[in-house]
C-alpha positions as CSV (number, residue, x, y, z in Angstrom):
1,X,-21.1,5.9,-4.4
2,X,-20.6,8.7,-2.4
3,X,-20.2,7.4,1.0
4,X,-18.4,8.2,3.9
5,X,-16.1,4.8,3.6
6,X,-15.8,6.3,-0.3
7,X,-14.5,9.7,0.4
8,X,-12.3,8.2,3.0
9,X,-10.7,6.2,0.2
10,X,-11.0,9.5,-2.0
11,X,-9.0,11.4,-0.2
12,X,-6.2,9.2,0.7
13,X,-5.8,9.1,-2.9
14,X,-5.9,12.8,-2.8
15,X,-2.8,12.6,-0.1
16,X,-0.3,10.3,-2.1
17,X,1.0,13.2,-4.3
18,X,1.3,15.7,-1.1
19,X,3.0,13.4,0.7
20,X,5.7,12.5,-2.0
21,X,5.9,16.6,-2.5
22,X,6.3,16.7,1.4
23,X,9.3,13.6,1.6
24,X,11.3,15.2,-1.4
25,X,11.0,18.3,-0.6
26,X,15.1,17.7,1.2
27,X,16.2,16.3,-2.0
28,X,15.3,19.1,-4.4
29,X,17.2,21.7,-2.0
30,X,13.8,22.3,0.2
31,X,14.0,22.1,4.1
32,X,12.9,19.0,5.7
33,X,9.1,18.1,6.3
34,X,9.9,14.6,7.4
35,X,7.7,15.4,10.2
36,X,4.6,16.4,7.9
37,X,5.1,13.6,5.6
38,X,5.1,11.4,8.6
39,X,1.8,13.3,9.8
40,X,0.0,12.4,6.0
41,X,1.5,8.9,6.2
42,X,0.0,8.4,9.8
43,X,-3.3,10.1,8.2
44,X,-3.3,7.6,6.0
45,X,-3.2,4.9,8.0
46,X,-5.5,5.6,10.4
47,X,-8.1,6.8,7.3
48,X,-7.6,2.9,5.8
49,X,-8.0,1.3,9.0
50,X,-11.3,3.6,9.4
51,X,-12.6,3.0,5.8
52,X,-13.0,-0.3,5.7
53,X,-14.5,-0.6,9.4
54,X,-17.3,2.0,8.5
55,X,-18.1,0.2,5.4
56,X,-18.7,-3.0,6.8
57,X,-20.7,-1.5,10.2
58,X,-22.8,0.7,7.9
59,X,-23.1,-2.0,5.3
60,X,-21.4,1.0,2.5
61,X,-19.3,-1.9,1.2
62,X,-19.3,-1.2,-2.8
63,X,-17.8,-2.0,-5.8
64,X,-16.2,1.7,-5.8
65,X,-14.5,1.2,-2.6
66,X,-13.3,-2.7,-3.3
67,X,-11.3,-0.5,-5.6
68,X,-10.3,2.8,-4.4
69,X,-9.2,1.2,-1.2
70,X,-6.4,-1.3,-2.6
71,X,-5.7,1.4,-5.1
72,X,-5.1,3.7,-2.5
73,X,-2.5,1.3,-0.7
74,X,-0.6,0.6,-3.5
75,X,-0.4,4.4,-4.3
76,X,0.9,5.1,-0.8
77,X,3.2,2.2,-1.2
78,X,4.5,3.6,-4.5
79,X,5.3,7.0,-3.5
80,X,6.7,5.9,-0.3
81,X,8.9,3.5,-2.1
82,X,9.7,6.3,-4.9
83,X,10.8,8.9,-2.1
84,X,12.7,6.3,0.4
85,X,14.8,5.1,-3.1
86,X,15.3,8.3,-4.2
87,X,16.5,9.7,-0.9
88,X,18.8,6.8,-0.4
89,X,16.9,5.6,2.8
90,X,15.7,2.0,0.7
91,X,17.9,-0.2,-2.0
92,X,16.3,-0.2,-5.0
93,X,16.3,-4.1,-4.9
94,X,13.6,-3.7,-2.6
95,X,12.0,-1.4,-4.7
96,X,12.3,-4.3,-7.2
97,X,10.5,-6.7,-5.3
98,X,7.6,-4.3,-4.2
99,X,6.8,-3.2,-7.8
100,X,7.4,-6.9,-9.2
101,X,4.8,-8.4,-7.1
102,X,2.4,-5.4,-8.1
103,X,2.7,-6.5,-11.7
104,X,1.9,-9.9,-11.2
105,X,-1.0,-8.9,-9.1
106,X,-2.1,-6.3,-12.2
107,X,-1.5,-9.1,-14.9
108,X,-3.9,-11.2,-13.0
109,X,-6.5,-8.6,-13.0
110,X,-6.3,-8.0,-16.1
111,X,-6.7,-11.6,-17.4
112,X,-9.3,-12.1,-14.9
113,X,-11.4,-8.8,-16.3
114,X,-10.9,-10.3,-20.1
115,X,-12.6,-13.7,-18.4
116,X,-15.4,-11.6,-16.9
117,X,-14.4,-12.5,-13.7
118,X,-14.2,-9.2,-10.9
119,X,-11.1,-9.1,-9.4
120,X,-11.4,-11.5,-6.0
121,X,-11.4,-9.4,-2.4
122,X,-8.5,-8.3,-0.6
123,X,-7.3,-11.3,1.9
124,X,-6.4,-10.9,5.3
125,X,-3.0,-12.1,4.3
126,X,-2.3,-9.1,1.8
127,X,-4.1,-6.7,4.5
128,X,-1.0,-7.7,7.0
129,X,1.2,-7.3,4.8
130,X,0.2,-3.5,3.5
131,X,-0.1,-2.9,7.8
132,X,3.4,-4.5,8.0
133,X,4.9,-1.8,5.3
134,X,3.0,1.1,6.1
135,X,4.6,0.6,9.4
136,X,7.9,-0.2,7.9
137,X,8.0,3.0,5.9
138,X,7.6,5.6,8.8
139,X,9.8,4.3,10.8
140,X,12.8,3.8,7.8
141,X,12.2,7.5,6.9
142,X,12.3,8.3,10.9
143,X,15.7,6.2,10.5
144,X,17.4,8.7,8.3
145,X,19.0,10.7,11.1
146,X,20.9,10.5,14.1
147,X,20.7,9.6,17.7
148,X,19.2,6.6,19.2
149,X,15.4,7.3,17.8
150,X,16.8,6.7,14.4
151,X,19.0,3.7,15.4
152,X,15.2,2.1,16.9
153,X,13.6,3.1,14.2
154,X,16.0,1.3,11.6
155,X,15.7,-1.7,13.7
156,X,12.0,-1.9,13.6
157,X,11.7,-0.4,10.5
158,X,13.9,-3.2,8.6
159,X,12.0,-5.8,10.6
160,X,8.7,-4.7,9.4
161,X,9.9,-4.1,6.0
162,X,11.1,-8.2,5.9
163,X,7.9,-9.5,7.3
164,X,6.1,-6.9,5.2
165,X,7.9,-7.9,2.1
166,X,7.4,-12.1,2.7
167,X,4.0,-11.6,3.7
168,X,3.1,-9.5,0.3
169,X,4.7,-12.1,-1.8
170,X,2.7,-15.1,0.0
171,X,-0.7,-12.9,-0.4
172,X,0.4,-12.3,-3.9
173,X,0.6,-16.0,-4.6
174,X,-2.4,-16.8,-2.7
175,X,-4.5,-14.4,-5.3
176,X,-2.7,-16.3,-8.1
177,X,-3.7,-19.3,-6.7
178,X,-7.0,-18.0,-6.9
179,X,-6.9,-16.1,-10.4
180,X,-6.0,-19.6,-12.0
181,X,-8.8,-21.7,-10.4
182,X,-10.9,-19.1,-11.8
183,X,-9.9,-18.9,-14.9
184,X,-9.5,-23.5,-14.9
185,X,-13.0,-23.1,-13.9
186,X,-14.4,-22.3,-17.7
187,X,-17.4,-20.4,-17.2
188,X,-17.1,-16.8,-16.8
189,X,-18.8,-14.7,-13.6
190,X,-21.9,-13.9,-16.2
């Protein structure tokens, strides 16, 4: 349980509420620390990337980490979606989409744990699609100013928020896919 892949995970979790302290700081009449949330955002990043490839070299995949780590990115996801909408940066449509995806994902789980199945593994699919938005984030909250940084950084950000978007909706039905062949099956994982 406590491995380096594990506290990895840990404290990315620990990072989700000070970086949505750090991106509405503006909006609750505090000065700016776009520059520090981008810093923890980055962190965060490079911390998931890092996780998962220590856990497979050292063989510290666990059961613990096949959980912290997609909790983790949804967390990140959450609050960067929370502070984007609430600064104006993100319509809440997209917000919308995000979150109704997460649900069906959640729903799944939960039917899946009542069968005695384990939730299946991240796919490669839903992996882009996390890398797509955690790219698409930074660069919308570098957006929110002027010059011809933040005119880039719309640009990319937006296109990374579309692919991001579609690509979380196809690995979301993919693990559908999968959470009803496993529950057609009949047997449970016992």
């Amino acid at each position: 349980m406590l491995t380096v892949p594990n506290l990895l995970s840990a404290a990315r979790l620990v990072g989700v509420p000070v970086f949505l302290w750090l991106i509405l700081s503006p909006v609750f009449d505090g000065p700016n620390r776009d520059g520090w949330a981008l810093a923890v955002l980055a962190l965060s990043g490079v911390s998931d990337w890092l996780d998962g490839r220590l856990a497979r070299r050292w063989n510290q995949v666990s059961e613990l980490g096949r959980l912290l780590d997609p909790a983790a990115d949804r967390l990140y996801i959450l609050a960067t979606l929370v502070g984007l909408t609430w600064r104006d940066i993100i319509p809440w449509w997209m917000v919308a989409l995000l979150l109704a995806r997460d649900l069906m994902l959640l729903i799944g789980v939960w039917r899946l744990n009542r069968a005695g199945w384990a939730p299946p593994q991240v796919n490669f699919l839903g992996k882009a699609a996390t890398f797509c938005l955690m790219y698409a984030f930074p660069l919308l909250l570098l957006s929110d100013g002027t010059g011809w940084v933040s005119s880039l950084a719309a640009i990319f950000g937006w296109a990374f928020a579309g692919w991001g978007s579609a690509l979380y909706w196809w690995a979301g039905m993919l693990y559908v896919v999968q959470v009803r062949r496993l529950l057609t099956a009949g047997t449970t994982a016992d």
